[in-house]
C-alpha positions in Angstrom: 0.0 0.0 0.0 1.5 3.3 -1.2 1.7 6.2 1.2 -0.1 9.2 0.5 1.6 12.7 0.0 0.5 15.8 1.8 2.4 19.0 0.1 2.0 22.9 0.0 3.4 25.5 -1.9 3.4 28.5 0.2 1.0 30.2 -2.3 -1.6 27.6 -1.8 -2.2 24.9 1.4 -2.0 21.5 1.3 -4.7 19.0 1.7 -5.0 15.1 1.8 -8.1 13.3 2.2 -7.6 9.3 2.8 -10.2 7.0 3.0 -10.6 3.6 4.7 -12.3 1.4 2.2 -10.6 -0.5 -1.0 -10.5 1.0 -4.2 -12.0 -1.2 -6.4 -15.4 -4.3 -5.4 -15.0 -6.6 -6.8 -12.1 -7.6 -4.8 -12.3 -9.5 -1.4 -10.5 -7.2 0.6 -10.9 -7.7 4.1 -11.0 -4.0 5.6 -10.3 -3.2 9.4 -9.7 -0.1 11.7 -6.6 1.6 10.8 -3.9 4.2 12.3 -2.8 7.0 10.2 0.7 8.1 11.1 2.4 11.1 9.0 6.2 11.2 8.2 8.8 14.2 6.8 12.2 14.5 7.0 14.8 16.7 8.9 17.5 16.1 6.5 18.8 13.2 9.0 16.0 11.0 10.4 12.2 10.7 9.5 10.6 12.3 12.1 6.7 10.6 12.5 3.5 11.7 13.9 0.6 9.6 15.0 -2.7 11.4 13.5 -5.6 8.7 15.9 -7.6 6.4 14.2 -10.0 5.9 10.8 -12.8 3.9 11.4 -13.7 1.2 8.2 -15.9 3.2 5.8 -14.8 6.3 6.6 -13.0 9.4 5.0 -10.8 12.0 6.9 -9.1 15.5 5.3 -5.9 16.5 6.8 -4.1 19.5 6.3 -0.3 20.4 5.9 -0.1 23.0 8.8 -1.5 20.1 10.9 1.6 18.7 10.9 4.4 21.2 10.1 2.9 24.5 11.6 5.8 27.3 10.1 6.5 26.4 6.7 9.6 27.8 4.8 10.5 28.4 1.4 11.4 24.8 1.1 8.6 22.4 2.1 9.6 19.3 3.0 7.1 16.8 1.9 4.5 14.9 4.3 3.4 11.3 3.6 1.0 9.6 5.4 0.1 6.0 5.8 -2.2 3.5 7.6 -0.8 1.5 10.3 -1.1 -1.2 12.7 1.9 -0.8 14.8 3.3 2.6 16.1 6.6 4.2 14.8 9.5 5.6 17.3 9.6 9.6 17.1 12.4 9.1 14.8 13.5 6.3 11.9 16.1 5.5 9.6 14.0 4.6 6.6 10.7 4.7 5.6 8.9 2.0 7.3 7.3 -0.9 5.5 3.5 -1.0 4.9 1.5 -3.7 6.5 -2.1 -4.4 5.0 -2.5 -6.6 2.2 -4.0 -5.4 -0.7 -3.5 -5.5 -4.7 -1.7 -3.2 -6.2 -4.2 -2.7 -9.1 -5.9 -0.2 -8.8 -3.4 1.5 -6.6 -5.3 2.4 -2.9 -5.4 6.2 -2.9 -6.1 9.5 -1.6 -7.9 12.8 -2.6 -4.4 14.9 -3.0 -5.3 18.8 -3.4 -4.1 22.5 -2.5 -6.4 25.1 -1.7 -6.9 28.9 -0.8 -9.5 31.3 0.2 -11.1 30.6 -2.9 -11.0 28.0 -4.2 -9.5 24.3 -4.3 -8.1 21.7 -6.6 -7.1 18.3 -6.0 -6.2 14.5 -7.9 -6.6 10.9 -6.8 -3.0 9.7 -5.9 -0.8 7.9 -4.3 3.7 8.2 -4.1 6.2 4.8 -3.0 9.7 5.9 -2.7 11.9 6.5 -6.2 14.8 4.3 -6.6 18.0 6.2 -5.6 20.0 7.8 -9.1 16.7 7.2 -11.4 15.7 9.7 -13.7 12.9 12.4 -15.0 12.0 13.1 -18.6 8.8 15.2 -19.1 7.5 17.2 -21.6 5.2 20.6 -20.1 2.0 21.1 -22.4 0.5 22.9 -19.3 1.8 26.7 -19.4 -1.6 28.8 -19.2 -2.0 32.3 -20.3 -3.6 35.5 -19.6 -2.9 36.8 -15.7 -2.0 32.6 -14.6 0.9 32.0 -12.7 3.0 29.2 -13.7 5.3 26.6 -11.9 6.5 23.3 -12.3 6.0 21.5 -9.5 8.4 18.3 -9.0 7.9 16.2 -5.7 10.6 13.5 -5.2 10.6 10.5 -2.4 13.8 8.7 -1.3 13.6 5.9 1.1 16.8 7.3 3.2 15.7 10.6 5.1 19.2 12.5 3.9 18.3 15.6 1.6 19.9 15.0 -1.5 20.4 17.8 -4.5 20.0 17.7 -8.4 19.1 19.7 -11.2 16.6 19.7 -13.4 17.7 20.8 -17.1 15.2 23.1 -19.1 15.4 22.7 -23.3 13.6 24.3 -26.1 12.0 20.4 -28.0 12.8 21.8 -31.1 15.4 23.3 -31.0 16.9 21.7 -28.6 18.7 24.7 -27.1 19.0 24.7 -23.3 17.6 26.8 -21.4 18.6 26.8 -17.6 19.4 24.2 -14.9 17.4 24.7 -11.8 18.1 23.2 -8.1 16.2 20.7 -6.8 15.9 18.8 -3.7 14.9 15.1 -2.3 12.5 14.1 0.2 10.6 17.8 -1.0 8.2 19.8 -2.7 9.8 21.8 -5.4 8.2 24.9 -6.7 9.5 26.2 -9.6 8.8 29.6 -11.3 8.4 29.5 -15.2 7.3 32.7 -15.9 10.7 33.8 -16.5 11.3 32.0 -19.2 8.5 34.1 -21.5 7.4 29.9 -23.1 5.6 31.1 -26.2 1.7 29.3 -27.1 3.6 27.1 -29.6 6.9 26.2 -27.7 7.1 22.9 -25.9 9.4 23.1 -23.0 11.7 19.5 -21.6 12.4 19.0 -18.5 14.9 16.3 -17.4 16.9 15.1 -14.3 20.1 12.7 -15.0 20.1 11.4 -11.5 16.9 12.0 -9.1 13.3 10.4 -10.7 10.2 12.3 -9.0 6.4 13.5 -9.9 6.2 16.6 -12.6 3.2 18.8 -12.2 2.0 22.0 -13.6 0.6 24.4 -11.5 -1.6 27.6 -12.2 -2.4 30.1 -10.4 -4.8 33.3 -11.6 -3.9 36.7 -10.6 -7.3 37.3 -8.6 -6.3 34.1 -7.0 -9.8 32.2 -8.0 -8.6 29.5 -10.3 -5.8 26.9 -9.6 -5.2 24.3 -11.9 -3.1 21.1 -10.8 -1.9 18.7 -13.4 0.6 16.3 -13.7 2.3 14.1 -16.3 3.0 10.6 -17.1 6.5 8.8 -17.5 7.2 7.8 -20.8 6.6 4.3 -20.0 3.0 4.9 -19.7 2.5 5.5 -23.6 3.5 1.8 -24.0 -0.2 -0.2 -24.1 2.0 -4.0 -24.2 5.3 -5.7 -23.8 8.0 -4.2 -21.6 7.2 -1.1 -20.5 10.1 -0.4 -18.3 12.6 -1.1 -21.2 10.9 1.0 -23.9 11.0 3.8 -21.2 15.0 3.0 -20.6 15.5 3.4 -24.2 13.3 7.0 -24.5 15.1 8.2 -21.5 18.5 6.9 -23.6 17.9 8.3 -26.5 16.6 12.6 -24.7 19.3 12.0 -22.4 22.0 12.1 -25.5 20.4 14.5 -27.8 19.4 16.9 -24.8 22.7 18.6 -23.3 23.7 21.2 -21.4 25.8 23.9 -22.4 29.6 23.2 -22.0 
């Protein structure tokens, strides 16, 4: 059972809304009282919370500033997960999860950020990214007209130890690159693309050589009453049969070595 991220982005809240039934019926899944416990890291150790109970049937909303009350400029993601047995204050690695279930459909959560105004959210779910994989997205989502965009990339390691990469911005046809921005494990990573002026008819690439994560785009309107949410899928999900982890190897391949930075 994946865990289930809680993020924020400063500009808008975070929510999570988890709920104690299976996600599909016409499995036999035998469903029971569970704990929810909520983890982050400090950069050394996962520091844990235990949120009480969810009874079987039930749904419960929890918010970001429930767990961390002063956010910073760097928002250190929040997962939360059901449990039967409690964590210490403090781990090593992220614990192992310990209901049965099947993994398709995925069990998952309402995953959303809000303001005064309005609210947006997604059915999802986030298991730890091996250590040194990789990110290759394209961004179809830049909005115009008084929005506010960002690329927002959420990455989970299994150690707690904040880790540093980049993510490589290039022009797809014409392959010229753009900037490398700073990112960071175990976080929520808001980046401003404004900046780079991405005209109606310009796809923008993003990649990372050595740190795999979630892309989204996010919008924000100037009066502050729409926010849009969106994410995108790894290359590996355009393959319908046969082996989708090695046609996405080879895709990643092939951008990785005609995508390069500037010498």
């Amino acid at each position: 059972m994946a865990f289930f991220p809680l993020i924020d982005l400063n500009i808008a809240k975070g929510f999570c809304t988890i709920h104690n039934f299976g996600p599909n019926n016409f499995e036999k899944i035998k469903n029971s009282k569970k704990n929810v416990w909520a983890l982050y890291s400090n950069g050394e150790k996962w520091i844990t919370k235990d949120l009480g109970e969810i009874k079987v049937g039930d749904s419960k909303t929890y918010y970001y500033n429930d767990i961390i009350e002063n956010t910073v400029e760097i928002c250190p993601l929040v997962l939360l997960q059901f449990r039967k047995t409690p964590l210490n204050n403090k781990i090593n690695s992220l614990p192992d999860h310990e209901f049965n279930y099947h993994k398709v459909p995925e069990w998952r959560s309402t995953v959303g950020i809000l303001n005064e105004n309005t609210q947006t959210s997604y059915q999802g779910e986030i298991n730890p990214f091996p250590p040194y994989a990789s990110l290759l997205t394209f961004h179809p989502f830049i909005q115009y007209n008084n929005i506010s965009n960002y690329l927002v990339f959420i990455s989970l390691e299994k150690t707690p130890k904040f880790r540093y990469s980049y993510i490589e911005i290039y022009d797809s046809k014409s392959k010229i690159h753009i900037d490398n921005i700073k990112v960071l494990s175990n976080h929520v990573n808001l980046i401003p693309l404004d900046k780079y002026n991405f005209k109606k008819n310009q796809l923008p690439i993003f990649l990372c050589r050595d740190m795999a994560g979630i892309p989204f785009g996010f919008g924000v309107s100037s009066n502050l009453k729409m926010l849009s949410f969106e994410h995108t899928h790894p290359p590996g999900m355009f393959a319908v049969h046969g082996d989708r982890f090695g046609v996405q190897k080879q895709i990643k391949s092939d951008y990785f070595d005609i995508f390069k930075p500037n010498e």
